[in-house]
Backbone as JSON Lines, residues from 0, in Angstrom:
{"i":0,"aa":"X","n":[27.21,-167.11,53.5],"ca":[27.59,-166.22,52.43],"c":[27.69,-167.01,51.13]}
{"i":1,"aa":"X","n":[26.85,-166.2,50.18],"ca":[27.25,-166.96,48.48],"c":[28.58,-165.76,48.07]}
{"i":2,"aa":"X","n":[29.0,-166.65,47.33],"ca":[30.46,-165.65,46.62],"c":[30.32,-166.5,45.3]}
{"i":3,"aa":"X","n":[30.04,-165.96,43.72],"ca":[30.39,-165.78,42.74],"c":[31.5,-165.01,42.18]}
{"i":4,"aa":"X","n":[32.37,-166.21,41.83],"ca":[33.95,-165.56,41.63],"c":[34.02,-165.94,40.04]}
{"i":5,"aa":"X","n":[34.8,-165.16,39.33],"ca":[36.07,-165.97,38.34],"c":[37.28,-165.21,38.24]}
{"i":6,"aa":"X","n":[38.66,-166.16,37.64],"ca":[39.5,-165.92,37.85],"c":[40.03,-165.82,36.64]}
{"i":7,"aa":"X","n":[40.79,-164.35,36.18],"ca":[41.26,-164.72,34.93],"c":[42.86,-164.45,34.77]}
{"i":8,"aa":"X","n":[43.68,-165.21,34.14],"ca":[45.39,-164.98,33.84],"c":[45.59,-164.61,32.84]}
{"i":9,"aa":"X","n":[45.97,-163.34,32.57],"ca":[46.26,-162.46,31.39],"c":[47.96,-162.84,31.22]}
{"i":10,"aa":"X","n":[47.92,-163.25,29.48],"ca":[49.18,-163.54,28.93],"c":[49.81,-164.72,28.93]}
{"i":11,"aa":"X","n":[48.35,-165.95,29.19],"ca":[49.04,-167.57,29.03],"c":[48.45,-167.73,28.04]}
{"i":12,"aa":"X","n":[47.42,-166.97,26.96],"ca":[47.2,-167.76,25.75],"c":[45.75,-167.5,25.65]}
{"i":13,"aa":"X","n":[45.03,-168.03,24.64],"ca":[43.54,-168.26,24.32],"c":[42.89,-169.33,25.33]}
{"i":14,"aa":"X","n":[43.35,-170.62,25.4],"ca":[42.86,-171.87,26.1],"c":[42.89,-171.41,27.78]}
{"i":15,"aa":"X","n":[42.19,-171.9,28.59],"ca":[42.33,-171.75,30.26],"c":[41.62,-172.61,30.56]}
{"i":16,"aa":"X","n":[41.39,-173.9,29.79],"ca":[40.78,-174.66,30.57],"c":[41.61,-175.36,31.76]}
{"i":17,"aa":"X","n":[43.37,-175.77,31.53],"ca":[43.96,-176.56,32.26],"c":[44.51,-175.44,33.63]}
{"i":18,"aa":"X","n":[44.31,-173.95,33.05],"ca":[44.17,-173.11,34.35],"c":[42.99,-173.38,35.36]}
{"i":19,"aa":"X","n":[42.11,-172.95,34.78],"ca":[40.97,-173.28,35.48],"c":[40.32,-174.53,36.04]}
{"i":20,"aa":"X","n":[40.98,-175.76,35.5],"ca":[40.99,-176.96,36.39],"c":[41.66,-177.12,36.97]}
{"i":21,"aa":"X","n":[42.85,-176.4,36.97],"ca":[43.69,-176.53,38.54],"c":[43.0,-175.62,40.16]}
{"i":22,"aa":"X","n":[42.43,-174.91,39.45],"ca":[41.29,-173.58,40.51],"c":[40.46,-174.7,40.89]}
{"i":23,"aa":"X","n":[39.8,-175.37,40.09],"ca":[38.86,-176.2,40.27],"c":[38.91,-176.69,41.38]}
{"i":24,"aa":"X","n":[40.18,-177.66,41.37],"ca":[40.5,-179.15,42.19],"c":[40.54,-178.41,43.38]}
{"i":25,"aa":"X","n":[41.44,-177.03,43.61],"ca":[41.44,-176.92,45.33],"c":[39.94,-176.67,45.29]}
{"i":26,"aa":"X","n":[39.18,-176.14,44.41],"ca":[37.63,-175.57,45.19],"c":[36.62,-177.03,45.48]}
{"i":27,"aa":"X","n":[36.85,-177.84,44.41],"ca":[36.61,-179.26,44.69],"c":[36.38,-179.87,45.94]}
{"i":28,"aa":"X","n":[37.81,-179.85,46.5],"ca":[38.7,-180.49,47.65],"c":[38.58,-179.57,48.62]}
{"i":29,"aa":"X","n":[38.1,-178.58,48.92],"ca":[37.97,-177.26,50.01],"c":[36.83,-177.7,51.01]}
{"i":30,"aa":"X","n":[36.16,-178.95,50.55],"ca":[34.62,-179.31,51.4],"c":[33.63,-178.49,51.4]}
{"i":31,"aa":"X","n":[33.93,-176.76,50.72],"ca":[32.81,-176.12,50.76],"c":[31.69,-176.41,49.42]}
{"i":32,"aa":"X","n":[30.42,-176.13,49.53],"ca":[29.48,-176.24,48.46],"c":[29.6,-175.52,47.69]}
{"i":33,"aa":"X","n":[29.68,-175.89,46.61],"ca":[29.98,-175.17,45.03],"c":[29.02,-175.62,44.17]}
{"i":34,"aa":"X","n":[28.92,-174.35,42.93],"ca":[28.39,-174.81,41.91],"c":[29.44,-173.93,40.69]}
{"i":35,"aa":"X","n":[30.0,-175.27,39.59],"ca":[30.58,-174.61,38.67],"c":[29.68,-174.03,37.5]}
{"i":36,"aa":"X","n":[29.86,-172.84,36.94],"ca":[28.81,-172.49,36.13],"c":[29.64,-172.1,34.71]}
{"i":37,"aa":"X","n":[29.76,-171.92,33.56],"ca":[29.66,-171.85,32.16],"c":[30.9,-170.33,32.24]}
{"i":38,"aa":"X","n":[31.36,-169.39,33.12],"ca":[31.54,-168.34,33.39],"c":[31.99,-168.05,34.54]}
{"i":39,"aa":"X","n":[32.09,-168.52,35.64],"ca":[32.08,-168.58,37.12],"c":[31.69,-169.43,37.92]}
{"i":40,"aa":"X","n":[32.07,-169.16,39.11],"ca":[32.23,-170.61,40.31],"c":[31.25,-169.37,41.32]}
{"i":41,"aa":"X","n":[30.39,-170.69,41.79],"ca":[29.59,-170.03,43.42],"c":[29.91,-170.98,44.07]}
{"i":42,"aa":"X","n":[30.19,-170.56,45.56],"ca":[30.88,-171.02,46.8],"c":[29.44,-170.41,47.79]}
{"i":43,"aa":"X","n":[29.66,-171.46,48.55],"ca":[28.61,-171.1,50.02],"c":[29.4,-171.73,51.24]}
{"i":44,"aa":"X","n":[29.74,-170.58,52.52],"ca":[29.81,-170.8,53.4],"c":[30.16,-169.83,54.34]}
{"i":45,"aa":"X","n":[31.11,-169.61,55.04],"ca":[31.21,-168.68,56.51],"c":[32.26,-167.63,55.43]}
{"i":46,"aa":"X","n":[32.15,-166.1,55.98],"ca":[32.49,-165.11,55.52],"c":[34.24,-165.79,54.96]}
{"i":47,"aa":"X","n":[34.87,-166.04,56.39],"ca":[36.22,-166.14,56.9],"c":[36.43,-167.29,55.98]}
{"i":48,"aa":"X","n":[35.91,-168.6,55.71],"ca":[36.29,-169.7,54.77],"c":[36.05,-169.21,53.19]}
{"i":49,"aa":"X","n":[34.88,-168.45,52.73],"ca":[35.02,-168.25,51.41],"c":[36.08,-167.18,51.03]}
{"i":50,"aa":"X","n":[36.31,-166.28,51.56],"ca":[37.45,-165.55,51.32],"c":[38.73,-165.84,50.83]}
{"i":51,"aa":"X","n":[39.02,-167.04,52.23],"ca":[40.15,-167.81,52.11],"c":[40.0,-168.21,50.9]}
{"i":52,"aa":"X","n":[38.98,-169.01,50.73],"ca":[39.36,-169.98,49.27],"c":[39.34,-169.06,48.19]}
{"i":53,"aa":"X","n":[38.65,-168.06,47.91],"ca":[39.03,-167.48,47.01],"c":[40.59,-166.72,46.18]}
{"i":54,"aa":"X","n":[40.59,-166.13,48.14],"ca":[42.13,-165.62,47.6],"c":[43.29,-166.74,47.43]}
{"i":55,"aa":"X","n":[43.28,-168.37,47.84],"ca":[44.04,-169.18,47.96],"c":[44.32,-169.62,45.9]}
{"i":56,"aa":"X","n":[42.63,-169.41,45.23],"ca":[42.85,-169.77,44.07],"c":[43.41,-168.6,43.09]}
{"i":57,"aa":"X","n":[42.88,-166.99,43.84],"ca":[43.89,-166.61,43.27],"c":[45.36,-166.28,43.14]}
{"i":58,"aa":"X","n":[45.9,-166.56,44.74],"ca":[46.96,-166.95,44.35],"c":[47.87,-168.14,43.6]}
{"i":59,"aa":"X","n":[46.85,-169.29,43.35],"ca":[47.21,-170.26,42.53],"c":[47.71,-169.81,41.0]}
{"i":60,"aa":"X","n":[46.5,-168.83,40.55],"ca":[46.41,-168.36,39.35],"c":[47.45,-167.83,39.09]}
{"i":61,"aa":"X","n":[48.17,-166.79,40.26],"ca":[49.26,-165.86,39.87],"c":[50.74,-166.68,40.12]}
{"i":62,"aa":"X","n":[50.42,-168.54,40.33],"ca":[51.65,-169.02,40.17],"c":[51.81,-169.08,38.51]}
{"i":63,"aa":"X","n":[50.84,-169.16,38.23],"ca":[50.5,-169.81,36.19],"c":[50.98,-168.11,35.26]}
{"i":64,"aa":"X","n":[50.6,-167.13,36.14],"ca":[50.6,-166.02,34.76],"c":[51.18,-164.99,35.91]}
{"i":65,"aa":"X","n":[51.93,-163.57,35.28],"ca":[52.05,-162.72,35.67],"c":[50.93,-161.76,36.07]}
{"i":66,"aa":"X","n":[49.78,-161.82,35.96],"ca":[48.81,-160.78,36.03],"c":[47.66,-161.83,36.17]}
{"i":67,"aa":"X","n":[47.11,-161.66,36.75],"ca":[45.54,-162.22,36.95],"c":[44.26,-161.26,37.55]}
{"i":68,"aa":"X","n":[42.84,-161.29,36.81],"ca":[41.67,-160.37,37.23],"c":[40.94,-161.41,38.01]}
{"i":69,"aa":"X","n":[40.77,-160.86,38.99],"ca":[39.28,-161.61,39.92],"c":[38.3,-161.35,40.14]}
{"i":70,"aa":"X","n":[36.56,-161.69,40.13],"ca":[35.97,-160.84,40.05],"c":[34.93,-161.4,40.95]}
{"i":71,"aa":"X","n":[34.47,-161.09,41.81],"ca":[33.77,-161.33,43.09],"c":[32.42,-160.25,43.35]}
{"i":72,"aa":"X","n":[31.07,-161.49,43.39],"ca":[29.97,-160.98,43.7],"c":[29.54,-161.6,44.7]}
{"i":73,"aa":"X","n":[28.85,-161.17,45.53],"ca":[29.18,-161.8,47.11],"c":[27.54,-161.43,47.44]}
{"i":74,"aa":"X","n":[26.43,-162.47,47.92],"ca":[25.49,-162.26,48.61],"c":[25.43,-162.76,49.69]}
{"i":75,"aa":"X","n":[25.56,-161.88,50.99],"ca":[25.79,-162.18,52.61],"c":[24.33,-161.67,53.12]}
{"i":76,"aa":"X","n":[23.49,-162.67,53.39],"ca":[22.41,-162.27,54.42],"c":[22.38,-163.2,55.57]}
{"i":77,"aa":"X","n":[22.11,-162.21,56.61],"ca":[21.96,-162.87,57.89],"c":[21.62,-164.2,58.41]}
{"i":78,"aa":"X","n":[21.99,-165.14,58.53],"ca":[21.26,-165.99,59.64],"c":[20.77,-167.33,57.81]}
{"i":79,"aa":"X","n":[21.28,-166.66,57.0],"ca":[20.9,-167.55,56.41],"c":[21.87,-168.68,55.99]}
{"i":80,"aa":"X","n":[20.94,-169.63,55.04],"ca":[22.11,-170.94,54.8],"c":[21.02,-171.43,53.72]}
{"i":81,"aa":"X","n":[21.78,-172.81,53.24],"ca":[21.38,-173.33,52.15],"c":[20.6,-172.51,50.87]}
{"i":82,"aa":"X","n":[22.05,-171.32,50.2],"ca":[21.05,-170.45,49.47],"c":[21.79,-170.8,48.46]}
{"i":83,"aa":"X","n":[22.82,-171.58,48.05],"ca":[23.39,-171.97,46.61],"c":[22.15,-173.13,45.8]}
{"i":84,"aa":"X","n":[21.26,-173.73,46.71],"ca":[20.36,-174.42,46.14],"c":[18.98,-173.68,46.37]}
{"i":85,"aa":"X","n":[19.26,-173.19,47.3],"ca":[17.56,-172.23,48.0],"c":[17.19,-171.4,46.86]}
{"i":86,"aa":"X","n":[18.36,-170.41,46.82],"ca":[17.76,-169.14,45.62],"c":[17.05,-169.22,44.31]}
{"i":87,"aa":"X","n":[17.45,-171.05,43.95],"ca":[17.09,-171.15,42.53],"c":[15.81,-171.52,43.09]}
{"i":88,"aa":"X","n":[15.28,-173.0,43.91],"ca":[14.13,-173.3,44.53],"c":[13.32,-171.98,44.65]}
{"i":89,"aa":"X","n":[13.41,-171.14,45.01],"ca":[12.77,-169.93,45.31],"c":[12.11,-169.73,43.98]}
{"i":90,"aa":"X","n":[12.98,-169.59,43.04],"ca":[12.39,-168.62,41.77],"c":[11.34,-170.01,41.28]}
{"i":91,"aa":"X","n":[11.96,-170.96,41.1],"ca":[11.38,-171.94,40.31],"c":[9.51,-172.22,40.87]}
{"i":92,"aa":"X","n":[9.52,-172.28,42.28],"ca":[8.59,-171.83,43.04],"c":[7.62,-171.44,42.61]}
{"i":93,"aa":"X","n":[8.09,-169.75,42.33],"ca":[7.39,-169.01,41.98],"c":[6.65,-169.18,40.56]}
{"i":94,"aa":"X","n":[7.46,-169.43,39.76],"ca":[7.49,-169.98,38.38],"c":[5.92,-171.35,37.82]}
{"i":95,"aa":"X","n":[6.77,-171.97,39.07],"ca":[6.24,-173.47,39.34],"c":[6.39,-174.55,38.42]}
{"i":96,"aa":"X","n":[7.23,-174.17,38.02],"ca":[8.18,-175.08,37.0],"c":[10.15,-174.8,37.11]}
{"i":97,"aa":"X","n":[10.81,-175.71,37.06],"ca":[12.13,-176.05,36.69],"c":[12.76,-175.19,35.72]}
{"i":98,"aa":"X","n":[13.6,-174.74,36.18],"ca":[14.35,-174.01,35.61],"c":[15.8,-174.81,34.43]}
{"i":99,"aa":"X","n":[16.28,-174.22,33.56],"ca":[17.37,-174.9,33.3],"c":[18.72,-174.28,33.98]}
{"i":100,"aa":"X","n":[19.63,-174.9,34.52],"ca":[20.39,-174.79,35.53],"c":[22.0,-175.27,35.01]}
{"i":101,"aa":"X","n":[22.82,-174.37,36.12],"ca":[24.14,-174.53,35.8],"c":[24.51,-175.88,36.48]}
């Protein structure tokens, strides 16, 4: 499973970077494959582990702020794997040239 998440805390301010590097470090440290992107985090792995980590950072979030939005796009196909690096390989492929990348 890919899961494209972000996490947002309504009512700590303009800045979230030192929010969002605390999200970071557990997703970091979680051993699952990530890619941080400009806007959102993608995670790849088993239904039952990305979940977890997701809801683990948002409950991190809701130690920092009273209110937090999460927003989760989730591509689950069968039997597959290595698609946080596959999907881009795919297009680029097609392309036959390199893409610029998160």
């Amino acid at each position: 499973m890919l899961a494209s998440f972000s996490i947002v805390p309504i009512g700590v301010g303009e800045e979230l970077r030192e929010h969002v590097a605390k999200v970071l470090d557990v997703i970091d440290t979680s051993g699952l494959p990530y890619k941080l992107g400009a806007m959102q985090t993608t995670v790849e792995g088993e239904p039952h582990e990305v979940m977890a980590l997701i809801m683990t950072c948002h409950q991190l979030m809701l130690d920092d702020a009273s209110r937090v939005l999460t927003h989760i796009a989730i591509d689950d196909r069968k039997g597959a794997s290595g698609r946080l690096e596959g999907k881009v390989k795919d297009v680029e492929s097609v392309l036959g040239r390199k893409l610029s990348r998160e």
